[in-house]
C-alpha positions in Angstrom: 25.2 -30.2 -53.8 28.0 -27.3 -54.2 31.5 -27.7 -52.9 30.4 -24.6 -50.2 27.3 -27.0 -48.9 29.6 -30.5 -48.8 32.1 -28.4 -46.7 29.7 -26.6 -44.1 28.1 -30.2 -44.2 31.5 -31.9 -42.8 32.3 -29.0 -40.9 29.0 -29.5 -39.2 28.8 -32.8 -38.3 32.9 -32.4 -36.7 31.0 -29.8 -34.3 28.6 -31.7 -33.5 30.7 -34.8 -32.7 33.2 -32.4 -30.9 30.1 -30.6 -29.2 31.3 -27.1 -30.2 29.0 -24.4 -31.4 25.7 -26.9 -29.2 25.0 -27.3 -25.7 23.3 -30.8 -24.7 20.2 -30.1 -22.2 19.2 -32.8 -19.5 17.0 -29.7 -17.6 13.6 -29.7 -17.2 13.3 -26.4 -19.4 16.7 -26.1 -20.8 17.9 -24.3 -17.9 21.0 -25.9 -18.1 22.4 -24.5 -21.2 22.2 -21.1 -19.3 24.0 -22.4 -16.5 26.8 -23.2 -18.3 27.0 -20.0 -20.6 27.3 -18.3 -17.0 29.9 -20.8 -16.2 31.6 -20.4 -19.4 35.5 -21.1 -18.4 35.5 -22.8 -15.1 37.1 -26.1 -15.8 36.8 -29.0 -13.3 34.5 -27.1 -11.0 31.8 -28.2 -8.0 28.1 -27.8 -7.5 26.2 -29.2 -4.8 22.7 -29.7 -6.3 19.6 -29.8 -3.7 16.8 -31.8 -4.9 18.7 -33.4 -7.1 16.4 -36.4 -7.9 17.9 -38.2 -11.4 21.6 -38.5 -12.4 20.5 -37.7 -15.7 17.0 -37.3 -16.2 15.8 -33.1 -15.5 19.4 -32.9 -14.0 20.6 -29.4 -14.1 24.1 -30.6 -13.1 24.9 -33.8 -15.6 26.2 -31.7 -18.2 28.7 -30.3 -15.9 29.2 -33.5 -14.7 30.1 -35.2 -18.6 33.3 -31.8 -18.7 34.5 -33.6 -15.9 32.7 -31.3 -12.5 32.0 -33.3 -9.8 30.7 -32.6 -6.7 27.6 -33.0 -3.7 23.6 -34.2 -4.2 21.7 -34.1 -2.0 17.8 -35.8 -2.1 15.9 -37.4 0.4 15.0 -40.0 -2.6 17.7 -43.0 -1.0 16.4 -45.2 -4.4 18.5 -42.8 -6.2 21.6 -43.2 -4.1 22.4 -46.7 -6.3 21.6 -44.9 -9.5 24.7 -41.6 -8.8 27.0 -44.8 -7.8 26.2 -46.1 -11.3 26.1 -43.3 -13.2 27.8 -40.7 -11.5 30.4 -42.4 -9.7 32.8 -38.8 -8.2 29.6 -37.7 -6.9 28.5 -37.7 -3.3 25.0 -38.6 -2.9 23.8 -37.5 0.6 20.5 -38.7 1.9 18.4 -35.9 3.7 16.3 -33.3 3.1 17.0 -29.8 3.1 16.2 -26.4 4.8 13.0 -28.3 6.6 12.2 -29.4 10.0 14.6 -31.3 11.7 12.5 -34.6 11.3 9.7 -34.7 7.9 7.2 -36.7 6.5 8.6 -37.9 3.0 5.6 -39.0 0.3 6.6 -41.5 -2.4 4.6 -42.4 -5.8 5.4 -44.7 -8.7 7.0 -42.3 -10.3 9.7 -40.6 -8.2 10.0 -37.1 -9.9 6.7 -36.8 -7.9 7.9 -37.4 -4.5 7.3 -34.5 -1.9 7.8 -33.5 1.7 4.5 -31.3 1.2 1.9 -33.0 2.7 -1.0 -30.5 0.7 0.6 -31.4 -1.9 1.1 -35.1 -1.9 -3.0 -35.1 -1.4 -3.5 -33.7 -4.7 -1.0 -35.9 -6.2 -2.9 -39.4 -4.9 -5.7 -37.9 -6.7 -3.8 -38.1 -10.3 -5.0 -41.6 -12.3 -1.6 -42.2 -13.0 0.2 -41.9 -10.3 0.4 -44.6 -7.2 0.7 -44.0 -3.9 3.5 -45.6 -2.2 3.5 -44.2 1.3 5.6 -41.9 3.5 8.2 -42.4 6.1 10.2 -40.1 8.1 13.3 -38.5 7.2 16.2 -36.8 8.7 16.4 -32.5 7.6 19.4 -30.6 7.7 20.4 -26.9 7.2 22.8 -26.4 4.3 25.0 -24.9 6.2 25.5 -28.4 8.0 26.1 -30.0 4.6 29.0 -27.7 3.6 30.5 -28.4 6.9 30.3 -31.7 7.0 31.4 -32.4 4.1 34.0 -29.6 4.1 33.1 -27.6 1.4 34.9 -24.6 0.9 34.3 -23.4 -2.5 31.0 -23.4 -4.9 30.8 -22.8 -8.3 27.3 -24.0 -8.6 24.4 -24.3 -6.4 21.0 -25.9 -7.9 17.9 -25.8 -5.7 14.5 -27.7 -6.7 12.5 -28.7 -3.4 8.9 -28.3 -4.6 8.2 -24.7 -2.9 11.0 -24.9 -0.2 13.3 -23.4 -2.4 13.6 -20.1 -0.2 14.0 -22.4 3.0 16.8 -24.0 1.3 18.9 -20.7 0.5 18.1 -18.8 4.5 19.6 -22.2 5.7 22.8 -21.9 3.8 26.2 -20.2 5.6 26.5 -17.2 2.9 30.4 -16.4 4.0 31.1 -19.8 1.2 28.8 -17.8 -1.5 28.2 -19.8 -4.9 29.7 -18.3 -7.7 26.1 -19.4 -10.1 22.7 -20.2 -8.0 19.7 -21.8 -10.1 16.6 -22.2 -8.3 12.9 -22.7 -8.7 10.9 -19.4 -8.4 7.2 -20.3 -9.2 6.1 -16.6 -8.6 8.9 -15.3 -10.5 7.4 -12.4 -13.2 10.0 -10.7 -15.2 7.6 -7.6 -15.3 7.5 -7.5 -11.6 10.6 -9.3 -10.2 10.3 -7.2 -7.0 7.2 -9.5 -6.0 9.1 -12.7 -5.6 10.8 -12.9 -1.8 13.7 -15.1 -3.6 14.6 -12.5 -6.3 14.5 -10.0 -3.4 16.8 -12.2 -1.1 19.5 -13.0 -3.4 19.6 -9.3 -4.5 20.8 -8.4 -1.2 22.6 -10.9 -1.3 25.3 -9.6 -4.0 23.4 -11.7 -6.7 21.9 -10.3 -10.3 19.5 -12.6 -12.9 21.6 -14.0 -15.3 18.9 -15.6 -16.9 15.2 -17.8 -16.8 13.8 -20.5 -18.5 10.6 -22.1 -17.3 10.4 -22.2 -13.3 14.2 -21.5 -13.2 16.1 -18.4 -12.4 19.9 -18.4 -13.0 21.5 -15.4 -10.6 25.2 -14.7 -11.1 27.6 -13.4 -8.2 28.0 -9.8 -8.7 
């Protein structure tokens, strides 16, 4: 090996251990790592994160998390709520849905990433061999707005929405005079080559917002 390879070799393996020059993912697609390029230089910010199943597991938010962020998730998953106390103890874990009815069927399986407030849905689901049925029970629903009231919110530097298909709902129900500065959300109709087509990229246009980036279901829009 050359003196040039042994010193890129140790220089290497500092930035890694130091995490400069990589991003650790937790996101379903990597989505993450673009969120925090368009965060690049907040410090000790907040994000509420809607849908936020996992502490860790297809989180969009733990990496913020682990430079020290803290802030709001919200699920309607209350198995989780020991889990953020664990794991993610400067987190508020709040226990409703989101942008819904004000009262909803909830549908649990074995394996919670499946859960769903969709009803159509959760009847395709109990058809999959390896999933079980667990049952349903009602939930309380609550606007977004009423979450950043409640819990006094006055600033957002990150807003992550994954609600199987109630994404939209999610974003109408939100009081836009506290406006995120960085919005990542699930857009399954989403086509780069026809970005007009999609009702969410059309909302959060006129809503002062341009696509920073996608990766998989995930748009990231940035605050103009």
């Amino acid at each position: 090996m050359t003196i040039f390879a042994m010193k890129e070799s140790v220089r290497s393996i500092i930035k890694r251990l130091f995490g400069r020059g990589v991003r650790r993912s937790y996101g379903q697609f990597g989505e993450d790592t673009i969120v925090q390029v368009a965060l690049r230089g907040v410090i000790g910010g907040t994000y509420i994160d809607v849908g936020a199943y996992h502490p860790i597991l297809y989180s969009n938010t733990y990496a913020l998390y682990c430079r020290g962020w803290h802030g709001f998730v919200v699920d309607p998953n209350h198995t989780m709520s020991p889990l953020y106390r664990l794991l993610r103890h400067r987190d508020v874990f709040i226990n409703t849905a989101i942008g819904c009815d004000c009262r909803e069927l909830y549908h649990s399986f074995s394996d919670g990433a499946y859960n769903t407030l969709d009803t159509d849905e959760a009847e395709k689901r109990k058809k999959m061999p390896y999933l079980k049925y667990l049952g349903s029970r009602e939930i309380e629903c609550k606007s977004l707005a009423d979450v950043v009231k409640e819990n006094g919110i006055r600033h957002i530097d990150f807003l992550n929405v994954d609600v199987e298909g109630q994404d939209l709902a999610v974003l109408k129900s939100h009081d836009w005079s506290v406006p995120p500065s960085v919005i990542a959300v699930e857009d399954e109709i989403f086509d780069p080559k026809n970005p007009e087509h999609s009702e969410l990229f059309r909302f959060l246009s006129e809503k002062g917002y341009t696509m920073f980036g996608f990766s998989g279901l995930t748009c990231v829009w940035k605050k103009v």
